[in-house]
C-alpha positions in Angstrom: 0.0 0.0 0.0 2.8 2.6 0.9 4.7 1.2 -2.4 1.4 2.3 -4.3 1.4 5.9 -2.6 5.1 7.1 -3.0 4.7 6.2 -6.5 1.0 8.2 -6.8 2.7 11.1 -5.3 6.1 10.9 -7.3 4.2 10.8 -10.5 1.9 14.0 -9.6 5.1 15.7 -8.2 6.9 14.7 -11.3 4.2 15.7 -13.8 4.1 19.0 -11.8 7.6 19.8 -12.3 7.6 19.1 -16.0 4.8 21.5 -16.1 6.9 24.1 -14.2 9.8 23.6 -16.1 7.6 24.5 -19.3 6.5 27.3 -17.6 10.0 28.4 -16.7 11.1 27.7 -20.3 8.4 29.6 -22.1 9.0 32.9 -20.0 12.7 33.1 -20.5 12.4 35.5 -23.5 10.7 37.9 -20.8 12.8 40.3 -19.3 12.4 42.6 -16.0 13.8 44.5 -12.9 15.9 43.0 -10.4 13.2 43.5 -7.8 10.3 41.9 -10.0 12.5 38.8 -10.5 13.2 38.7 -6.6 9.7 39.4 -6.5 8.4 36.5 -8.7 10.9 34.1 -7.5 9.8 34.5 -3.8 5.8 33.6 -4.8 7.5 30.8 -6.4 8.6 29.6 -3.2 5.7 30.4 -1.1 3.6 28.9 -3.5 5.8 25.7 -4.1 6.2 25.3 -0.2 2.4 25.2 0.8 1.4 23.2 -2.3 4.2 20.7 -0.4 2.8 21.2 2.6 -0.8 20.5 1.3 0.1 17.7 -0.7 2.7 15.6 1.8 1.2 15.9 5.4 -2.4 14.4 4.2 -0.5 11.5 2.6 1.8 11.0 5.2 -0.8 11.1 8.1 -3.1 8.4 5.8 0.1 6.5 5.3 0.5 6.3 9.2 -3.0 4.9 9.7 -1.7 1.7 7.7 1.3 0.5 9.4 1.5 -2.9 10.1 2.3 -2.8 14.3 -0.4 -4.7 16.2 -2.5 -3.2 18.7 -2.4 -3.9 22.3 -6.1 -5.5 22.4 -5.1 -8.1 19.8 -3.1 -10.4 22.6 0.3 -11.7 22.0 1.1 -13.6 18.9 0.8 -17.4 18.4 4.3 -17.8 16.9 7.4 -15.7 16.9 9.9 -15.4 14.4 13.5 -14.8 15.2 15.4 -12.6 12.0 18.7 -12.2 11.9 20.8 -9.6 9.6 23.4 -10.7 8.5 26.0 -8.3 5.9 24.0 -10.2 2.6 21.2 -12.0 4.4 18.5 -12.9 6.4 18.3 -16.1 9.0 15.0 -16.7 10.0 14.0 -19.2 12.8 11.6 -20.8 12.2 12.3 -21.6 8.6 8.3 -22.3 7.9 5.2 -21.1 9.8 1.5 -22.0 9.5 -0.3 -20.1 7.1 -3.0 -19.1 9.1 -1.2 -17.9 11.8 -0.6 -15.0 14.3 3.0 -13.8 13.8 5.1 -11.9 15.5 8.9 -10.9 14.1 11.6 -10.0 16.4 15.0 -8.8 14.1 18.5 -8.6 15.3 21.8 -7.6 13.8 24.9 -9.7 13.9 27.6 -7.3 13.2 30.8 -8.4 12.4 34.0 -6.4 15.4 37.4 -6.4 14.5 39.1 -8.7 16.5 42.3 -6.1 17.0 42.2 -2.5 17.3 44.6 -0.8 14.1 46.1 1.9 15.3 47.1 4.9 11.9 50.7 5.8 12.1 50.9 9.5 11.8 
């Protein structure tokens, strides 16, 4: 679902940028003062900054609403998964799990420490 949303709002931002650009592009010919390009250029970035505003915190307050945490009144899960990170892969225990299950995932890192401490000659 949040896949589906960043790329909504990437093509819409996109598209909108294109159609700024053209803008931008078909105005260069037109010349002014200092003061009415400083002027133009600062409703630019009101306008640009709002329009950001409007568009992102909607999305990213409905994008909250979906997240995939549990809530406390569903109980604990039936079956816990142990994930491991490793530097180019996963270990998961256990390997299989019913599919018709409550699960619950608890990840870990397994980072690798130098075993001597290198000291740089100066």
């Amino acid at each position: 679902m949040e896949q589906r949303i960043a790329v909504l709002v990437t093509t819409v931002l996109c598209a909108l940028l294109l159609a700024v650009f053209a803008l931008v592009a078909r105005s260069a010919s037109a010349s002014g003062t200092a003061e009415q390009i400083a002027a133009g250029a600062a409703r630019w970035r009101r306008t640009s900054f709002w329009a950001l505003v409007i568009v992102f915190v909607p999305t990213i307050a409905y994008s909250l609403t979906r997240m995939p945490y549990p809530s406390a009144s569903e109980g604990p899960a039936s079956i816990v998964v142990d994930a491991t990170g490793h530097q180019w892969a996963w270990e998961l225990t256990p390997t299989t799990v019913p599919g018709i299950a409550k699960l619950s995932m608890v990840a870990s890192s397994k980072a690798r420490r130098p075993t001597k401490l290198w000291r740089v000659r100066r």
